[in-house]
C-alpha distance (Angstrom), angle and dihedral (degrees) to the residues before:
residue distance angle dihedral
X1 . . .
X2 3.70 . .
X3 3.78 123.2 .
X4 4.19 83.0 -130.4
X5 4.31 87.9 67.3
X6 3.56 108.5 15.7
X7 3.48 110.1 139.9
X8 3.70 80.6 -128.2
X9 3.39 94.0 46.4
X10 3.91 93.8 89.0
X11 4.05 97.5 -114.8
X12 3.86 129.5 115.8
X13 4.31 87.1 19.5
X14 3.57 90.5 145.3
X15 4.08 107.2 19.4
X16 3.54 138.6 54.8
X17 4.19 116.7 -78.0
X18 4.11 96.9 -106.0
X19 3.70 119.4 -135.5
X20 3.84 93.8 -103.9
X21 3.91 92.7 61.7
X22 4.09 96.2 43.1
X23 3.46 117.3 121.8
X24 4.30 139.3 -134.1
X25 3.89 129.0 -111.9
X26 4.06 90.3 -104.3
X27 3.81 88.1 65.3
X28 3.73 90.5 54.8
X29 4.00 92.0 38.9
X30 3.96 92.8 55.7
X31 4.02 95.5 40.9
X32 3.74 101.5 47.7
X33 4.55 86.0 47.5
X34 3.68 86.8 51.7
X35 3.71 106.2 42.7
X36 4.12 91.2 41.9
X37 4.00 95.5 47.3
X38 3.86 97.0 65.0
X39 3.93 142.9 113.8
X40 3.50 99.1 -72.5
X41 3.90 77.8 63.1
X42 3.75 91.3 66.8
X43 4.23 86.6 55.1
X44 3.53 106.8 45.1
X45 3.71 100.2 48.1
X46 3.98 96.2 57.3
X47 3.52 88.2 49.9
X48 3.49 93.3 59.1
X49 3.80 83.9 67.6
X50 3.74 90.3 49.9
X51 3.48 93.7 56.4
X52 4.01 85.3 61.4
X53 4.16 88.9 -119.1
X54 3.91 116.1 176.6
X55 4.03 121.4 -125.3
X56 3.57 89.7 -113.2
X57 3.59 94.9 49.2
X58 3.59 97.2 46.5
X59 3.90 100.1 45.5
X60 3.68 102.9 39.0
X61 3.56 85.9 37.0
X62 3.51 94.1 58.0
X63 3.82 101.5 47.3
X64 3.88 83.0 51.7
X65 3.59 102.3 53.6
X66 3.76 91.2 33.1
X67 4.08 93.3 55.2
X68 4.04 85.7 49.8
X69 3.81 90.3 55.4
X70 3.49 92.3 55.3
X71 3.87 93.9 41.5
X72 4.24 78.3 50.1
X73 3.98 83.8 56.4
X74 3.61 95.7 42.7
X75 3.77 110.8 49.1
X76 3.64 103.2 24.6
X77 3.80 117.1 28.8
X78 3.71 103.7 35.1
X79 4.22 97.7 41.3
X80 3.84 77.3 64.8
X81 3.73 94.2 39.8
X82 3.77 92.7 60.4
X83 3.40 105.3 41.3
X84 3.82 97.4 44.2
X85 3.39 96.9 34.5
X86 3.95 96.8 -165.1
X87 3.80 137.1 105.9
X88 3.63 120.6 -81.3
X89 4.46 82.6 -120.7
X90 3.91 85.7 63.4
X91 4.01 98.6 44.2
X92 3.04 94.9 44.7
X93 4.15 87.3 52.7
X94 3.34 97.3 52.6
X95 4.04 92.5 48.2
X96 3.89 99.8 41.8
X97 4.19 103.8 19.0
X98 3.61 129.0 -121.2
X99 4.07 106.5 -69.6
X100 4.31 86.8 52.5
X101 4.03 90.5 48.6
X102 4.26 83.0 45.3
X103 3.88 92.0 56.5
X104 4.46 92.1 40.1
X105 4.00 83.3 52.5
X106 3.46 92.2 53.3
X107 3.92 93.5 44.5
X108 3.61 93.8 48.7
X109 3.89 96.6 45.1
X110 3.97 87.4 52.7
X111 4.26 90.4 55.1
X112 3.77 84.8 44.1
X113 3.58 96.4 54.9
X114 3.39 98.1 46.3
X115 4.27 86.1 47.4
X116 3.32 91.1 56.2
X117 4.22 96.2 47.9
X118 3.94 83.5 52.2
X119 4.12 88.6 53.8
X120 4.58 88.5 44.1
X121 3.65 83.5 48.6
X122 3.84 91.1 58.7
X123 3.38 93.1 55.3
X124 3.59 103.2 36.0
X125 4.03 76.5 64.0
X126 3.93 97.0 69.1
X127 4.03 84.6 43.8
X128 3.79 82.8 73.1
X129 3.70 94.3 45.7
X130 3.55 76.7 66.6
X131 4.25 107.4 44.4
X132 3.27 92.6 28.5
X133 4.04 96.5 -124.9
X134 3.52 119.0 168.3
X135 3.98 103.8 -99.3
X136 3.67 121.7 -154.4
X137 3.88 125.7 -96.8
X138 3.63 138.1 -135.9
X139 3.80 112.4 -64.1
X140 3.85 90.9 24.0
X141 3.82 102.9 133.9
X142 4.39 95.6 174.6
X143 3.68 119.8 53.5
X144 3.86 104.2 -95.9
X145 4.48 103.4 -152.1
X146 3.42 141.8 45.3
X147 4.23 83.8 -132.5
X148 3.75 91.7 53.5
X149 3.85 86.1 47.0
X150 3.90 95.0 56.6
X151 3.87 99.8 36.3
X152 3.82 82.9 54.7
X153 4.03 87.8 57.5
X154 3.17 98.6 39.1
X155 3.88 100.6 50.8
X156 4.45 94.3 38.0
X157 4.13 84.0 47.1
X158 4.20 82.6 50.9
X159 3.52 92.0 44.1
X160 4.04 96.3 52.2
X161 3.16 99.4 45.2
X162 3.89 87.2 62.3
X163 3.66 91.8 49.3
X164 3.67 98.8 40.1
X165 4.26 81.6 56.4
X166 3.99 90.5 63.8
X167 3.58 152.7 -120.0
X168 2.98 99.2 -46.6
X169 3.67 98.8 52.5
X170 3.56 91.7 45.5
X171 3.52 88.2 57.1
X172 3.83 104.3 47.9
X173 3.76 87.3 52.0
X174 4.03 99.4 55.2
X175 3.72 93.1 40.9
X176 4.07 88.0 61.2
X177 3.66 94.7 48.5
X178 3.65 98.5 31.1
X179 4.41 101.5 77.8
X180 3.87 86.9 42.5
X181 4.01 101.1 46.4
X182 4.12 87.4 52.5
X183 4.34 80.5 58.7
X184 3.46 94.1 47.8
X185 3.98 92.7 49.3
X186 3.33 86.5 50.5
X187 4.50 93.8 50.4
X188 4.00 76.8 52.9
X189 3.63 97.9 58.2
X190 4.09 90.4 38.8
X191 3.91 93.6 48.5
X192 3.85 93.3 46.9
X193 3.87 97.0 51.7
X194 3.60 93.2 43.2
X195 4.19 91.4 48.7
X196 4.15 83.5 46.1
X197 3.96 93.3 59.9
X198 3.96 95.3 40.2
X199 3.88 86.1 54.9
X200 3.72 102.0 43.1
X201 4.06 97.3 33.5
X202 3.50 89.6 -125.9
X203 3.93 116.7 161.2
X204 3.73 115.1 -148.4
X205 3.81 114.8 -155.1
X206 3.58 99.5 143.0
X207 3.62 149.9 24.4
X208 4.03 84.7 -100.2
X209 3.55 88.0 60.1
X210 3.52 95.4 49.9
X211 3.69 99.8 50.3
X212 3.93 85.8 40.9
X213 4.30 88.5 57.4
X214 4.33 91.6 46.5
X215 4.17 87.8 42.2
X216 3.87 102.8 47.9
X217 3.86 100.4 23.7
X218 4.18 116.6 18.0
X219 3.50 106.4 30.5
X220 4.13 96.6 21.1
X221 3.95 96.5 157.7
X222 4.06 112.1 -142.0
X223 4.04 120.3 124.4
X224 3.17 125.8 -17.5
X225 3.93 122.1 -116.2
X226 3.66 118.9 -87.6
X227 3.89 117.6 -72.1
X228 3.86 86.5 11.8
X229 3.90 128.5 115.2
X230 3.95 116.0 -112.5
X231 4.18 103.6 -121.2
X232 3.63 127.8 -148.7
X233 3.44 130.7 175.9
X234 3.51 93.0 -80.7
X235 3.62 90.5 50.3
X236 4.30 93.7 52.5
X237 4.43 84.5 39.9
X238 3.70 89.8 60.0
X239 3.48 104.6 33.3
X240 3.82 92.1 50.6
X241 4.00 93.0 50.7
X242 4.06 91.3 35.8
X243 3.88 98.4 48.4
X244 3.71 87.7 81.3
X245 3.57 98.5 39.9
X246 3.60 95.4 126.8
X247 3.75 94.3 54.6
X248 4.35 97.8 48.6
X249 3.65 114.6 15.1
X250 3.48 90.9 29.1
X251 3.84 99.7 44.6
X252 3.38 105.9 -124.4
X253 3.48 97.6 138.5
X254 3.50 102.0 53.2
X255 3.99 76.6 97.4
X256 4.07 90.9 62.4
X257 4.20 98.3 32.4
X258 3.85 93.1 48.1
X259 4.02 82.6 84.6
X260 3.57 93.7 54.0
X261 3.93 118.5 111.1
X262 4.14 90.2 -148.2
X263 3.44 129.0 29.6
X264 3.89 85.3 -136.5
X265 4.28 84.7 63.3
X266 4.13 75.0 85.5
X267 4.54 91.6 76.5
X268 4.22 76.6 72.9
X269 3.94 81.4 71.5
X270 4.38 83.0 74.1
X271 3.81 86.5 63.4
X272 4.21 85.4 70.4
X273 3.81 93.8 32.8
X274 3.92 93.7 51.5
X275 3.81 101.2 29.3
X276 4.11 91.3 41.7
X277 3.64 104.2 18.8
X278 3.70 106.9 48.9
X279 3.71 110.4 9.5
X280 4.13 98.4 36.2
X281 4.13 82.7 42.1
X282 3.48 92.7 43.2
X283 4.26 92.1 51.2
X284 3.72 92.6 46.5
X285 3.93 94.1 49.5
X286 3.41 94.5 52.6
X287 3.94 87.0 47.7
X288 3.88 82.1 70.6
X289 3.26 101.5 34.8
X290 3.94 89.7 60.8
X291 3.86 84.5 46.9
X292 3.68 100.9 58.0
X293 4.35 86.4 41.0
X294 3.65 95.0 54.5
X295 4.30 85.2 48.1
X296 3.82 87.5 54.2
X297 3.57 96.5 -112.2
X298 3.48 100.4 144.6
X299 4.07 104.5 131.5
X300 3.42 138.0 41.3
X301 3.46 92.8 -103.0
X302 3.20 94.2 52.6
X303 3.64 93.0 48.2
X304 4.09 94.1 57.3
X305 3.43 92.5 40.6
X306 3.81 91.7 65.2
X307 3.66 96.0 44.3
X308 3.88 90.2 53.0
X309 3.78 83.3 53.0
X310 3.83 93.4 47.9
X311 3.74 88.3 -125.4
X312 3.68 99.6 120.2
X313 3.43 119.4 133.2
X314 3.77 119.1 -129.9
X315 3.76 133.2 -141.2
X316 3.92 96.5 -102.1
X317 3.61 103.9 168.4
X318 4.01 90.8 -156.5
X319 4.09 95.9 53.0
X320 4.10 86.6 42.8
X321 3.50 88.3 51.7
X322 3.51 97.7 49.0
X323 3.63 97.8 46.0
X324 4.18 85.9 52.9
X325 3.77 109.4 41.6
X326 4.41 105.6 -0.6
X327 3.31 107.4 -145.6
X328 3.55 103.0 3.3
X329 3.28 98.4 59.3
X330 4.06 98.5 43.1
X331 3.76 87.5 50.0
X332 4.24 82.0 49.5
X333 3.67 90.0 50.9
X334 4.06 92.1 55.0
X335 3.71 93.8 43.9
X336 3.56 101.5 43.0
X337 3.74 89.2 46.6
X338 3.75 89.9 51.9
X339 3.49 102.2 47.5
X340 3.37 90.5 53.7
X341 3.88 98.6 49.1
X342 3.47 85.6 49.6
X343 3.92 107.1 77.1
X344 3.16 96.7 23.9
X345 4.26 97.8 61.4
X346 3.97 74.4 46.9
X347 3.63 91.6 57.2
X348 3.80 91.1 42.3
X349 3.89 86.3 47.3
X350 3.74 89.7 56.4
X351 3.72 99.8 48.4
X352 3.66 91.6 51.8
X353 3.65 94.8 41.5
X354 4.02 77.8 62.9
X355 3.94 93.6 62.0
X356 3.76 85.0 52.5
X357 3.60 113.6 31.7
X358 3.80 99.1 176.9
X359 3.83 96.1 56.0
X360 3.67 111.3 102.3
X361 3.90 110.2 -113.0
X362 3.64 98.5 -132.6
X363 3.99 79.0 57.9
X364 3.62 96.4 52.2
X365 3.99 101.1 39.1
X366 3.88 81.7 59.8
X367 3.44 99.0 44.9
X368 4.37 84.2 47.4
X369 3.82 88.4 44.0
X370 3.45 87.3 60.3
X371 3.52 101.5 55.0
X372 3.96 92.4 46.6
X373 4.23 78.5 52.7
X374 4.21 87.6 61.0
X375 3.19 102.4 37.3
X376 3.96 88.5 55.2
X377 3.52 92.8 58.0
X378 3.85 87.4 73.2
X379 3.64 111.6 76.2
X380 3.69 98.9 -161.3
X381 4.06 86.1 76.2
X382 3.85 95.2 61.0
X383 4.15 87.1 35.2
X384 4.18 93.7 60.4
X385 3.79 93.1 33.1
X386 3.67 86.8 131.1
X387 3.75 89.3 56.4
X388 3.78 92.8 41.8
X389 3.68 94.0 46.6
X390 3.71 82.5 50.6
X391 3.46 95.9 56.8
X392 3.61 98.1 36.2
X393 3.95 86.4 71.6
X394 3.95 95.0 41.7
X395 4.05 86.7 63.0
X396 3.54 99.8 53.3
X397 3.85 96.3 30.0
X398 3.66 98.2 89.7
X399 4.10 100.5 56.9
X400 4.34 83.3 52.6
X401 3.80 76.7 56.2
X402 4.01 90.9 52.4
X403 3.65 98.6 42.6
X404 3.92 88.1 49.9
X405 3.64 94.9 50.5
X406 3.90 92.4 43.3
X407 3.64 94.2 40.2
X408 4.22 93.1 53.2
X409 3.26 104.9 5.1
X410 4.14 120.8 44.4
X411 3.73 104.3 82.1
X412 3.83 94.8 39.3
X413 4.13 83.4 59.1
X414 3.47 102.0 40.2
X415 3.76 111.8 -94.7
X416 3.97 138.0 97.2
X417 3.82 114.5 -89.1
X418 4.04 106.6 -142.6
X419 4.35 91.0 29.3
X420 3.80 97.8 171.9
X421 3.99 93.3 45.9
X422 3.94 91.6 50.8
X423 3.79 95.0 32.5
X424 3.92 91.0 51.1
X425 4.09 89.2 -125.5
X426 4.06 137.0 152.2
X427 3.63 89.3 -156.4
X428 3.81 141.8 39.4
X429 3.54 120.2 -151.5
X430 3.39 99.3 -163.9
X431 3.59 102.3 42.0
X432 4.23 78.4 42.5
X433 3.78 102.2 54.9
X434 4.10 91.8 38.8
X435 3.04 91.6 63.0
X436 3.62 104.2 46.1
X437 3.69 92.7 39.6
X438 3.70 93.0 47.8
X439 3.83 96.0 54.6
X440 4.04 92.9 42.2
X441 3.94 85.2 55.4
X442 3.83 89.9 53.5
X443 4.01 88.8 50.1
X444 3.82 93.4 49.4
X445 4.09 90.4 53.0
X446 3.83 89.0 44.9
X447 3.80 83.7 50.9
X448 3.07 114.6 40.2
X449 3.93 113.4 4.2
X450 3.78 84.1 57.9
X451 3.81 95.1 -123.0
X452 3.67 118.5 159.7
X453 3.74 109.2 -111.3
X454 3.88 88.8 -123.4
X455 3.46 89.4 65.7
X456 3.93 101.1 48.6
X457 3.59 101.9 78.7
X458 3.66 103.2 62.1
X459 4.14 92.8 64.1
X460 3.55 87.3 33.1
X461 4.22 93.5 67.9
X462 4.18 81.8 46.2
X463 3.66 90.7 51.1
X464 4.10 91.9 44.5
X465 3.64 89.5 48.1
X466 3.76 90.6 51.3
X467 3.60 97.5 47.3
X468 3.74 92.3 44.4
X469 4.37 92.2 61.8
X470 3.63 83.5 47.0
X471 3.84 104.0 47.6
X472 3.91 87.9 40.6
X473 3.37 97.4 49.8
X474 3.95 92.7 45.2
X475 3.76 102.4 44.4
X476 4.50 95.9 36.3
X477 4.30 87.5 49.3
X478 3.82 92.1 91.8
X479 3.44 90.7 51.3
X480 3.87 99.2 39.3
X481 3.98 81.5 54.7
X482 3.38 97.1 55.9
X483 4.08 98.0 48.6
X484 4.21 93.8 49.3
């Protein structure tokens, strides 16, 4: 996309996109590969294999849950994205007022900071492939070295200083690295399967004898590692269509699909999902998987054994990288955590800058880069990304779940789409209490129902959207009354 009509680019805020700026499916194709192949990439997939996931489970699961993200894309965000034509910020306005929009910009900045310190702390990992600081392990929750300390301030103060300098800088940096860290994801994947047959003998003539090498020795299934979730199909299904919660179900990028010409543009979204989140995953898990083979971890036993030793290796991506490509891949690591980091402290930046309008945004990117920076420094953030990520989407799932009901919905049942623009109002109750309600309803069956949090969110947007006809049609009756 163009600087001229980014959606970042600070045009069409507060109107519709007109025809003249509207953009063509290659746009979408090349954004969605290079904001989906990135360094959170290089986290997620090893911890597939330290959640103890089967090969069945995580491929098929994985072109499952992937194909319902992009269905997610497809059918509900972008219909609204081309008919409306506006941001999700400015929807969102108009449906729940001003001081309700304040407190979701303030929410979402918070999840993006602490996004973006899991993407510095993937890079500040290769750092110590370089300087040789002790990194930290598994179930470390505090940063563990002085080194790991300063690589994580130097790269986050890198990082926001690149943010803080625009869109437009932001840009030009992760469409260099972008067509060259898909290649090196790739090596990863190549590198890994060709170590795996060298060290179990295996001869691969077939597609049989493929499968039969990622069944019985990458991807064997058994328990997961310690302080790790066991994954099942389910588990990979629901992650995979979940992980991105924020950006479909919960309309997030209504901001980015609002330039597309067709609301069908949004299948482009499967370039990101297949090229980030199933091959790039794929690669990096097997990066592990090769690790903990080569360590002779190859049981159970085994397994528990080393963590009651305190010898278990941890999903690094630097070291993994390393060991698989050298250079390459620790220069990878840096990049890919970097051009990640980048937009999204921007994003962060932006949604605070919201809360306080009159701060300047270089100002306020800093101030958000540096709270991505602390939160980095604890390893237990990039160690449960898959819980984070999880949760990340359950937040911001029930307002997708307001604007969908509003959007389609809010005539056919009775109440006013748009209530705080017609009504004059700062603050929607409805739109308020759904959300609030919705989310503490997820918590309690997390907490007490003993369902997983990857499985919350998908009841939770039926739930929102429930309470959201009711609320509406409670709180806008006075006023209904008085205009019959």
């Amino acid at each position: 996309m163009s600087e001229e009509t980014s959606p970042m680019g600070g045009e069409f805020e507060r109107q519709p996109v007109p025809k003249r700026a509207r953009l063509g499916f290659k746009s979408f194709v090349g954004m969605y590969a290079g904001e989906h192949c990135a360094g959170t990439e290089l986290m997620i997939g090893p911890l597939f294999v330290a959640a103890g996931v089967a090969a069945f489970d995580v491929v098929v699961g994985l072109i499952v849950g992937n194909a319902l993200a992009v269905l997610s894309w497809m059918f509900m965000t972008a219909p609204i994205a081309v008919r409306a034509r506006e941001t999700l910020y400015f929807q969102l306005e108009r449906i729940c007022g001003r001081r309700l929009v304040t407190i979701y910009n303030l929410a979402n900045g918070i999840m993006f900071c602490f996004l973006a310190g899991a993407m510095i702390t993937v890079s500040a990992t290769a750092v110590g492939v370089w300087f040789r600081f002790p990194m930290p392990g598994l179930t470390d929750f505090y940063p563990n070295s002085t080194g790991w300390v300063l690589a994580v301030l130097v790269v986050g103060a890198l990082i926001s200083v690149v943010a803080a300098a625009g869109y437009s800088m932001v840009s030009r940096v992760a469409n260099i690295a972008a067509p060259w860290m898909v290649m090196v994801f790739l090596a990863f994947g190549l590198v890994a399967l060709r170590q795996f047959i060298d060290i179990s003998g295996v001869s691969i003539q077939s597609p049989r004898d493929l499968w039969h090498l990622a069944d019985q020795v990458i991807w064997r299934g058994g328990e997961p590692l310690p302080g790790q979730t066991k994954f099942t199909f389910w588990h990979v299904m629901f992650f995979a269509w979940f992980c991105n919660m924020a950006m479909h179900i919960g309309m997030s990028d209504l901001t980015v699909l609002r330039f597309a010409r067709r609301s069908w543009y949004a299948v482009a979204s499967a370039a990101g999902m297949y090229v980030g989140h199933f091959m790039a995953w794929l690669s990096a898990s097997m990066l592990f998987a090769y690790q903990l083979r080569a360590a002779g971890l190859t049981s159970d036993a085994a397994i528990t054994a080393a963590a009651t030793a305190g010898e278990l290796p941890a999903p690094l991506p630097g070291p993994l990288a390393y060991e698989a490509c050298g250079l390459a891949g620790v220069l990878c690591v840096i990049i890919a955590g970097w051009t990640t980091a980048n937009p999204t402290i921007y994003r962060a930046g932006l949604a605070f800058q919201a809360v306080v309008p009159r701060s300047s945004r270089f100002t306020v990117t800093l101030f958000t880069g540096a709270l991505a920076t602390i939160a980095a420094m604890f390893p237990a953030l990039a160690m449960k990304l898959l819980d984070f990520v999880a949760l990340y989407g359950m937040v911001l799932m029930p307002m997708g779940a307001v604007i969908f009901i509003d959007f389609w919905l809010a005539r056919r049942l009775g109440f006013q789409d748009n209530y705080a623009q017609r009504a004059g109002i700062t603050f929607n109750w409805a739109a308020g209490l759904t959300w609030w309600i919705a989310l503490a309803v997820c918590i309690l069956l997390v907490r007490y129902a003993g369902i997983e949090i990857f499985f919350v969110s998908l009841p939770g947007w039926f739930v929102a959207a429930f309470l959201y006809v009711l609320f509406s049609r409670w709180l806008q009756r006075p006023v209904m009354n008085s205009l019959r």
